[in-house]
N, C-alpha and C positions, 0 to 999 in steps of 0.2 A: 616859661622856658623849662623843659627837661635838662637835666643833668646827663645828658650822654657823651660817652666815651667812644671816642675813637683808634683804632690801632694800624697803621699803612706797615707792611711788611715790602720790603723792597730787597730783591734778588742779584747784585748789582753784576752779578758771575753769569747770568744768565742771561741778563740783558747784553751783556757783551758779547755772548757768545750766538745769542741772536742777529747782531749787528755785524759779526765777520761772516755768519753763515749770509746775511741777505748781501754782503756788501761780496760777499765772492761771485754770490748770483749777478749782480750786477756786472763786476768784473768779463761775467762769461759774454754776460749780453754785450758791454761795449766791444768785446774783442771781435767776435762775432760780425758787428755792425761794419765796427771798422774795414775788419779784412772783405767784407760784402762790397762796399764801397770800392776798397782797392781793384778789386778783382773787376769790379764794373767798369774799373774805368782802364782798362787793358782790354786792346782790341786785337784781334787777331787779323796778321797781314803781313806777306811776302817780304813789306819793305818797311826800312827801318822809317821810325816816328819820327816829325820833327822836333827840332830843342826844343826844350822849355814842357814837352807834352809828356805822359805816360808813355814806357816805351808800348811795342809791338809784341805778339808775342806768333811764333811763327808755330808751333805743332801746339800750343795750348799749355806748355809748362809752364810757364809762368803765371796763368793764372792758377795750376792748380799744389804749388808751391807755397805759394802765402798764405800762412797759416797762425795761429794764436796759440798761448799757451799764458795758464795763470798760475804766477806765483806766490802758491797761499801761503808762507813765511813771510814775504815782503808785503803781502798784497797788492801786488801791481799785474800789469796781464802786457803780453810781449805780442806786437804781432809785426807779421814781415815774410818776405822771401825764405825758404828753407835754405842754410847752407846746405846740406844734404840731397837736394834735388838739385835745386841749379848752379851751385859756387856762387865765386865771391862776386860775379858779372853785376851784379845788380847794385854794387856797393859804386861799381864805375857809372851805372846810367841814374843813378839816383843823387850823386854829388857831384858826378862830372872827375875826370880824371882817364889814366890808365890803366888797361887791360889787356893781356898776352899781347902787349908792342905796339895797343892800337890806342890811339887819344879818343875819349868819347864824351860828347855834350853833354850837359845836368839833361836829365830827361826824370823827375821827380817824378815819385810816385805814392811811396807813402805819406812824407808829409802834408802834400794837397788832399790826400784823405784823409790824417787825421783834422785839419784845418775845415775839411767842407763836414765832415761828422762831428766835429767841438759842441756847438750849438745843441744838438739832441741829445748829448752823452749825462747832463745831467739826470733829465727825464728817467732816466736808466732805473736810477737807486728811488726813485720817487715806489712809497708802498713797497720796498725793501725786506726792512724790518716787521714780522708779523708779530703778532700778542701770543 
């Protein structure tokens, strides 16, 4: 047996800064996915959806309102309806409730999207982290 020496030099600031940089990538990718998802599952149609289903959407606003955003101090990523495009409407078809005097059924939308995209959202961060 030789007498050899070994020395591991370990970066522990750099790994970490590797790990927010791949874990934001990821972030983008689930938001991404997600709101794919929601947006697929909004149809375009005169008449309103029945309960229990994604609502309608009548000129295409509403699919092209839900949108993502990531917030890299928390690292969490936001996705949903813009208030800024369509108001608070979507707050009454999504929980059920009222809206300018009018009762309107659950008509969910994002949680059955995140629920139907859970399962692949791991996969996301898989090969994340590069060397």
């Amino acid at each position: 047996m030789t007498g050899t020496k070994v020395r591991v030099e370990f970066d522990d600031a750099e790994v970490f800064s590797q790990v927010k940089k791949g874990s934001l990538k990821a972030l983008r990718r689930a938001g991404a996915y997600v709101r794919k998802s929601a947006r697929n599952a909004v149809s375009r149609s005169s008449k309103a959806s029945s309960p229990g289903t994604p609502p309608h959407t009548r000129r295409g606003l509403l699919k092209r309102s839900i949108l993502f955003g990531v917030e890299k101090n928390r690292m969490a990523v936001v996705i949903g309806p813009a208030k800024k495009f369509i108001g608070i409407s979507m707050t009454a078809h999504e929980f059920g409730g009222m809206y300018r005097r009018r009762k309107y059924p659950k008509r969910p939308l994002m949680g059955p999207a995140l629920v139907k995209t859970a399962p692949a959202l791991p996969k996301l961060w898989a090969d994340s982290v590069k060397p």
